[in-house]
N, C-alpha and C positions, 0 to 999 in steps of 0.2 A: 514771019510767023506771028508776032507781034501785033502787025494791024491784022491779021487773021484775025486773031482772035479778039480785037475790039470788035471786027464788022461783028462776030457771032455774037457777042454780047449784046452790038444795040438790035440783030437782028431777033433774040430773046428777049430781049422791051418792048421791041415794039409789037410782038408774038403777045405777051403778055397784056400788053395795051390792047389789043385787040380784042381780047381774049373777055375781058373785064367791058368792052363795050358792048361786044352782043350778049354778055351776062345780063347786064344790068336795061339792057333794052330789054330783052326777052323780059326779064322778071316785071320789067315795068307793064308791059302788055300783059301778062298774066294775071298781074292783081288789078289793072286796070278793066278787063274785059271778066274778070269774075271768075277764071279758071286755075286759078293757086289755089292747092289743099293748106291752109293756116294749119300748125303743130302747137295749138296751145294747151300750154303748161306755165304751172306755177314757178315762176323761175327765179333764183335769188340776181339782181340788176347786178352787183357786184360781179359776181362772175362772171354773166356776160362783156362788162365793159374790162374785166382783165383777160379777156380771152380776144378781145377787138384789139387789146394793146397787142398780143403776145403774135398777130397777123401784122400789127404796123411795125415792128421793131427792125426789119430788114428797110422798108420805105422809109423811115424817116428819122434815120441815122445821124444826119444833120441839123435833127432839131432837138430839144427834149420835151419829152410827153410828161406833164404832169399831172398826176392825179390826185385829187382832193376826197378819200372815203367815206363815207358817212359811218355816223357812230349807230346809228340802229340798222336793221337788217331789212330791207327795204324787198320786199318778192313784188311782181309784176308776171299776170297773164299773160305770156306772150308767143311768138317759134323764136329761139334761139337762134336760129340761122340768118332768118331776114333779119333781127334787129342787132345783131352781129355788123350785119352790111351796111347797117345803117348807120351805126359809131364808125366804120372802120371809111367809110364814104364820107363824114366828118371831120372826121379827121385828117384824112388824107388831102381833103379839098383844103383844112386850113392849113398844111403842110405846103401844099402848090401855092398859097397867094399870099406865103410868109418868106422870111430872108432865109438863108443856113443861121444855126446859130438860136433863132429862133424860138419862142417855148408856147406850146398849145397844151393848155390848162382842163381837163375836164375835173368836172364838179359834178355828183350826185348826190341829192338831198331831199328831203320827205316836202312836201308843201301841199297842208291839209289832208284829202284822201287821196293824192298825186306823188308820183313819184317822175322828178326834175331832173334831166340832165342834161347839163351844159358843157358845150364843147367850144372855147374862147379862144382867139388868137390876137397877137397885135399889129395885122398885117394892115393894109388900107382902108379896110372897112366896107364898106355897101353902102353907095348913094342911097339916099331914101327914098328917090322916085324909083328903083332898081327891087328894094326890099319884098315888094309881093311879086315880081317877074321872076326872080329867080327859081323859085320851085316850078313853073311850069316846064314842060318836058322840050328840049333844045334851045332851050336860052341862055346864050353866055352872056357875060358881062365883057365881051372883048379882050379879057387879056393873057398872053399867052402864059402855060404855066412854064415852070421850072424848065423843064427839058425843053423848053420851043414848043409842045404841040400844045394847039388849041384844044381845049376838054368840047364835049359835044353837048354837054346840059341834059345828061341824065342822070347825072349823083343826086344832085337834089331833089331830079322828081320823082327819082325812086324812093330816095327817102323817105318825101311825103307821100309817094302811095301804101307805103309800108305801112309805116304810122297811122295814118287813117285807116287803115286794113285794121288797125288794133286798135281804133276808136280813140287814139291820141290824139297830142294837137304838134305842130312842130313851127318854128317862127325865128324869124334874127333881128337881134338889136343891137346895139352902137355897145362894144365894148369901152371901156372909159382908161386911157385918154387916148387909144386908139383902138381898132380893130374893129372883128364883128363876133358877137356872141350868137352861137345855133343852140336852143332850146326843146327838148322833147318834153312831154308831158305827158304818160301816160298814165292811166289808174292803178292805184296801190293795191294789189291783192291780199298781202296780209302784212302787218308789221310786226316783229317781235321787239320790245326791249330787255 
């Protein structure tokens, strides 16, 4: 009874893994080829990225997510659902190429008429000849995640088709004194203080 019910569990993961790859291939063909309807709205960034947390709290039990809020109220043009997928895709990828134990930091913050969010981890970082390959669609960096399976290289291109759907910018840089830091940048729609 026992390993019954392990087989059913990982046969539920990997149901779910699958699940999540023809998601994010689909949506990537979508925004790619021009046939996604965008839902924009005025949306406050705060509750989108506590609503991406309140999806990863089951995935990434093992690590702690922390979040750094900003002191003004930060709105952004956007659909709520793709850039949902897009914290929750950053997240999760710096979950797979971190230790258990681990802590992945996001940061959002006003810069100029830009509204910044950063999602840090301290895991091995991103060679630099590596750093512009990775958002292309099926490029891994070879290593396996967490569970054993090889990711297929469409978190990050989805990502960036999203983003650019919404005229942002997205990028990764050398967390200091290890990791990598992923960067969204999209325009501020309105600030209150």
């Amino acid at each position: 009874a026992e390993q019954r019910k392990e087989v059913y569990k990982d046969i539920e993961a990997d149901a779910f893994w699958l699940l999540n790859l023809i998601e994010n291939l689909l949506s990537v063909t979508r925004i790619e080829n021009g046939t996604i309807q965008l839902n924009l709205q005025p949306e406050l960034m705060e509750d989108v990225i506590e609503e991406s947390i309140s999806h990863l709290s089951r995935r990434a039990k093992e690590h702690r997510i922390l979040y750094d809020r900003p002191e003004d109220i930060l709105m952004v043009r956007m659909d709520v659902k793709l850039m949902v997928q897009v914290i929750v895709n950053l997240v999760d990828n710096a979950v797979k190429y971190t230790p258990p134990g681990s802590a992945v930091r996001i940061r959002l913050y006003r810069r100029k008429d830009n509204v910044r969010v950063e999602v840090a981890d301290n895991g091995d970082g991103i060679p630099d000849n590596q750093k512009a390959k990775i958002f292309n669609l099926f490029y891994t960096m070879g290593k396996s995640t967490s569970d054993g399976r090889r990711g297929m290289g469409l978190g990050l291109a989805l990502c960036k088709s999203i983003v650019d759907a919404h005229g942002g910018k997205i990028w990764v840089e050398d967390n200091h004194p290890r990791g990598a830091v992923f960067i969204i940048e999209l325009s501020a729609e309105e600030t209150v203080k």
